[in-house]
N, C-alpha and C positions, 0 to 999 in steps of 0.2 A: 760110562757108556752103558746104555743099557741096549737087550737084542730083544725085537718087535716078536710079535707070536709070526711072521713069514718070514725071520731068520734075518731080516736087516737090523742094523744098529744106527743108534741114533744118540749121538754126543754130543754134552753139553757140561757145562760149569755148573756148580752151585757150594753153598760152604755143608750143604746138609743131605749127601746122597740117599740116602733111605728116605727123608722124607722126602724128598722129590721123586723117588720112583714111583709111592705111594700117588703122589699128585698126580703122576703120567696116567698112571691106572686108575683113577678114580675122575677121568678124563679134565682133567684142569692143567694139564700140562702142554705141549709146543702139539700146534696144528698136527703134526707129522706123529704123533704117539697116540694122539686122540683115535687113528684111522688106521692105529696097525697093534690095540692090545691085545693081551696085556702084553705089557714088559718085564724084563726080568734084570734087575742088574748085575753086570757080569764082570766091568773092569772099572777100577779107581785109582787118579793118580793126584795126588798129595801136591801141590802147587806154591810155592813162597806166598803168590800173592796175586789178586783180580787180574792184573795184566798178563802176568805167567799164563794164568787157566787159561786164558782167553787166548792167550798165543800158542798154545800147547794143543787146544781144543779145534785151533783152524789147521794145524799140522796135522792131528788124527782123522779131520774129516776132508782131508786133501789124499789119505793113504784108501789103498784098494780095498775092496771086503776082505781079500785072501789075508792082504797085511796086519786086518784089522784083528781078524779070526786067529792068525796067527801070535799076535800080539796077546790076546786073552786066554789062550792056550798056555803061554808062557810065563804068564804072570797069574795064579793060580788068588781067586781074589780074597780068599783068606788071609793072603800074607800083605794085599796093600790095606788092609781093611782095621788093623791092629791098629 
C-alpha cells in the first residue's frame, strides 16, 4: 500500500514493491497515482501466492481509511519488509 501526497492510499499487488512505487512515481503506474504524487510506501504484506494478493488486496480496499491507517500504524514496515 502506498499513501498519495493528500494522505490517501492506494493498494495493489505486485511481486516487486520498491519497484513499483518507483513506477507509481515516475508516473507509469495505475491512473489514480499518476494524479495524486508522489507516493511513499508505507505497508506490505507477504502473500502465498497471485490469488491470495489479489484476495487480500480487495479485502484492504473494502476497509475504511481509519482501518487502513490504523493497520499501518501497527505494522511498523520495517518488520514486513525483512
Amino acid at each position: 500500500m502506498v499513501e498519495c501526497q493528500d494522505g490517501s492510499f492506494y493498494t495493489g499487488w505486485t511481486v516487486d514493491p520498491a519497484r513499483r512505487e518507483k513506477q507509481h512515481n515516475a508516473g507509469n503506474g495505475a491512473k489514480y497515482t499518476r494524479l495524486h504524487r508522489p507516493v511513499k510506501l508505507v505497508y506490505i504484506e507477504e502473500q502465498a501466492d497471485r490469488s491470495a494478493a489479489m484476495k487480500r488486496e480487495l479485502a484492504i480496499k473494502r476497509m475504511s481509511h481509519e482501518q487502513k491507517r490504523k493497520m499501518i500504524l501497527n505494522t511498523p514496515l520495517a518488520e514486513v519488509s525483512q
